[in-house]
mmCIF file of the C-alpha atoms, coordinates in Angstrom:
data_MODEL
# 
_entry.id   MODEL 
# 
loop_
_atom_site.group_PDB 
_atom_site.id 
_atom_site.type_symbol 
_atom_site.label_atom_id 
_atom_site.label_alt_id 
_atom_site.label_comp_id 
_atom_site.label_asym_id 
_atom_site.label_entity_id 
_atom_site.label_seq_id 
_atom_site.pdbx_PDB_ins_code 
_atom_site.Cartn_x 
_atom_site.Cartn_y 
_atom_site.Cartn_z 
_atom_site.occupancy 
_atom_site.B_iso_or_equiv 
_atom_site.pdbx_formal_charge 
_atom_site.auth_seq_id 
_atom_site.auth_comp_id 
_atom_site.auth_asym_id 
_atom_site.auth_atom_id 
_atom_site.pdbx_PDB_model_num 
ATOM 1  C CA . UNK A 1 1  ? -29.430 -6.248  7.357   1.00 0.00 ? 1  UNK A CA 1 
ATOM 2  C CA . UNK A 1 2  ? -26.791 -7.692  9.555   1.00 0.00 ? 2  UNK A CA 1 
ATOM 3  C CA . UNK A 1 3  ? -27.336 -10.094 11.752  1.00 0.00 ? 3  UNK A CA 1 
ATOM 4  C CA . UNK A 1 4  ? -25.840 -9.813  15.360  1.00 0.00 ? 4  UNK A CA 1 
ATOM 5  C CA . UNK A 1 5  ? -23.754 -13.150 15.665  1.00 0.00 ? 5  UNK A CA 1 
ATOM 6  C CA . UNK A 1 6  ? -21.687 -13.829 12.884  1.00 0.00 ? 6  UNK A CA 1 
ATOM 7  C CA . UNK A 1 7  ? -23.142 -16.335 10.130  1.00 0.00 ? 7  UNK A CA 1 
ATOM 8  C CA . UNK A 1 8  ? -20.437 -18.972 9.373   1.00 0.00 ? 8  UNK A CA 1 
ATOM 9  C CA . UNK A 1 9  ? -20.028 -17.359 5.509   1.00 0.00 ? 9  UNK A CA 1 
ATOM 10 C CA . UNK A 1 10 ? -19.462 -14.176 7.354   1.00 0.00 ? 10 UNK A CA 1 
ATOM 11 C CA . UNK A 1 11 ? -17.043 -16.075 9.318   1.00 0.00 ? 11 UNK A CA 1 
ATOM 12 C CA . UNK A 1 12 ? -14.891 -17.500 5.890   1.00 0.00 ? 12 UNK A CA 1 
ATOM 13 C CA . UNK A 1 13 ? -15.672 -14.893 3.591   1.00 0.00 ? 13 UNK A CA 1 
ATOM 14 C CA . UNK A 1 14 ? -13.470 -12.912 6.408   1.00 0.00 ? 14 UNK A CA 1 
ATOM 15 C CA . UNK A 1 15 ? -11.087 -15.750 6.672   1.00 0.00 ? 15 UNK A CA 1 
ATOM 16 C CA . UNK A 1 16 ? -10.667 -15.523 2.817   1.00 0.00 ? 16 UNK A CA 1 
ATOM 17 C CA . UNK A 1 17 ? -10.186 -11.665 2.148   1.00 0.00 ? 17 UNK A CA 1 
ATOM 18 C CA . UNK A 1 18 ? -7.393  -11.266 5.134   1.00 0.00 ? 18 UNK A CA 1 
ATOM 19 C CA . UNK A 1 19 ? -5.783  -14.174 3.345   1.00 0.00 ? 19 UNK A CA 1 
ATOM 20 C CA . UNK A 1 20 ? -6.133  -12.667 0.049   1.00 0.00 ? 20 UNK A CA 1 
ATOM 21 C CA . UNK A 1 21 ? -4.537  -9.467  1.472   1.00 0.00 ? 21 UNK A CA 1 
ATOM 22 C CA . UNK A 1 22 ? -1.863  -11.191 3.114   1.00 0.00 ? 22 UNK A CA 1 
ATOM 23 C CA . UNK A 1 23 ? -0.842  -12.611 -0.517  1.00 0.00 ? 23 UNK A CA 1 
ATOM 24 C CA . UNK A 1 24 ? -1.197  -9.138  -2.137  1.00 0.00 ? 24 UNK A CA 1 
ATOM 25 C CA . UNK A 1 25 ? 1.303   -7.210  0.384   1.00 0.00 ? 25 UNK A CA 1 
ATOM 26 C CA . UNK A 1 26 ? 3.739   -9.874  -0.339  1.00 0.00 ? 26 UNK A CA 1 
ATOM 27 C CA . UNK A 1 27 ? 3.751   -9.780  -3.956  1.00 0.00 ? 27 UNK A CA 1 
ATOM 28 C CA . UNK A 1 28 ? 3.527   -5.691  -3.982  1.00 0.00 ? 28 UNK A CA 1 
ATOM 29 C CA . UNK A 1 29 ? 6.205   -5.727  -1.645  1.00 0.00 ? 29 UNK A CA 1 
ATOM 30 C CA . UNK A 1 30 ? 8.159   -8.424  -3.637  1.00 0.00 ? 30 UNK A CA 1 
ATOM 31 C CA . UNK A 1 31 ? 7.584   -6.613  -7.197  1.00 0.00 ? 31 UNK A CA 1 
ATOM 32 C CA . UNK A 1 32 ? 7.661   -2.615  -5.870  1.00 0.00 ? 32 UNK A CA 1 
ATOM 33 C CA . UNK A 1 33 ? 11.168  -1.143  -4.255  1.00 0.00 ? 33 UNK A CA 1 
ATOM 34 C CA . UNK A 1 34 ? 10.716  0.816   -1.440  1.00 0.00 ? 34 UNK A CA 1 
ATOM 35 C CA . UNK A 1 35 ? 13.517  3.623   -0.928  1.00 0.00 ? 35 UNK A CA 1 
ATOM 36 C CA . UNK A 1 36 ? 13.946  4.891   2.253   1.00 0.00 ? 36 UNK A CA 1 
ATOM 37 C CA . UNK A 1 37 ? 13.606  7.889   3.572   1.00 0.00 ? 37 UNK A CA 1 
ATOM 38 C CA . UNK A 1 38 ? 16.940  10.485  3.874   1.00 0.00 ? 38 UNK A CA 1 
ATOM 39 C CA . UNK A 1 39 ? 17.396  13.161  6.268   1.00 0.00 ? 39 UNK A CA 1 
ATOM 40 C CA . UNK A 1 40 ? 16.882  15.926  3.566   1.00 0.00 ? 40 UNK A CA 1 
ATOM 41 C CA . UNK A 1 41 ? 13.870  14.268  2.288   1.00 0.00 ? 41 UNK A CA 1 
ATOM 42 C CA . UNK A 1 42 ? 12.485  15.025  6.146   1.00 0.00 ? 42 UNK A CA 1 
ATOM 43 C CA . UNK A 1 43 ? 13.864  18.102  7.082   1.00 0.00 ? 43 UNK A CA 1 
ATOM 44 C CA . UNK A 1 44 ? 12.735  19.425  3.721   1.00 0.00 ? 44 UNK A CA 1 
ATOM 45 C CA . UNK A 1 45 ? 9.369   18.586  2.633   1.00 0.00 ? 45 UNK A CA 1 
ATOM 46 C CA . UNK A 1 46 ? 9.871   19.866  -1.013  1.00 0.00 ? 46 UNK A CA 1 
ATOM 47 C CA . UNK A 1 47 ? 12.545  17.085  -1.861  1.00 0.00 ? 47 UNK A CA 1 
ATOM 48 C CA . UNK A 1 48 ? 10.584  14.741  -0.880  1.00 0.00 ? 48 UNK A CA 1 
ATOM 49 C CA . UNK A 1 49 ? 7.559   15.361  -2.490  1.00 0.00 ? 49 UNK A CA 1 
ATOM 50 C CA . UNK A 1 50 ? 9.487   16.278  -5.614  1.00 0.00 ? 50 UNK A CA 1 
ATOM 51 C CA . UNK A 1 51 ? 10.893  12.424  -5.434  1.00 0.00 ? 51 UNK A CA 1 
ATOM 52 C CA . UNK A 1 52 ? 7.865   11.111  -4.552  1.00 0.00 ? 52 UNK A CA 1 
ATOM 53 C CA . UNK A 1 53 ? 5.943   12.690  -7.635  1.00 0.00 ? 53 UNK A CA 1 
ATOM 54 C CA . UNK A 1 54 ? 9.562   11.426  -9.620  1.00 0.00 ? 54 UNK A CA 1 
ATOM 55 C CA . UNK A 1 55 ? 9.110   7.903   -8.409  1.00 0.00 ? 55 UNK A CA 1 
ATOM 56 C CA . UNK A 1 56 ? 4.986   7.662   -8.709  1.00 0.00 ? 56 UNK A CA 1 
ATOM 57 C CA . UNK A 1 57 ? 5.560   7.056   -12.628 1.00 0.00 ? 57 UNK A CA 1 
ATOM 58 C CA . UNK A 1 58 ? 6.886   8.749   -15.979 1.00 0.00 ? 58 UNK A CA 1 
ATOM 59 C CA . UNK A 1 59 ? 3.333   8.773   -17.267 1.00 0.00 ? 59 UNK A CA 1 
ATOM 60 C CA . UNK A 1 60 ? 1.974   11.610  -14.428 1.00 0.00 ? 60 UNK A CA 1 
ATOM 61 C CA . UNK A 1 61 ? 5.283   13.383  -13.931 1.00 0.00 ? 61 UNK A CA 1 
ATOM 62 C CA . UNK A 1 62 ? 8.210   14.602  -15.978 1.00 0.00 ? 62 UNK A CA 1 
ATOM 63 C CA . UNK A 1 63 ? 10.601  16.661  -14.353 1.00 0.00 ? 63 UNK A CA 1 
# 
């Protein structure tokens, strides 16, 4: 059971995770691409989910 005020390891076990986080969205972002979006890809839902499912990874989805 939780306790109303925040315990000080509550308080740094916090502190830790949203720095851990922080330092996984940069490397994801630093090791994955991200392609933006065209107008096709909007105005026609099919492209873009055919793309996405291209994109996701040769082992799930072969054209």
């Amino acid at each position: 059971m939780r306790r109303i005020l925040p315990t000080v390891l509550d308080t740094k076990h916090e502190s830790i995770l949203s720095q851990e986080r922080s330092v996984a969205k940069a490397v994801t972002s630093a090791v994955i691409e991200s392609k933006s979006l065209t107008v096709w890809e909007i105005m026609i839902p099919l492209i873009f989910l055919h793309n996405f499912l291209r994109y996701r990874g040769p082992e799930r989805y072969s054209p």
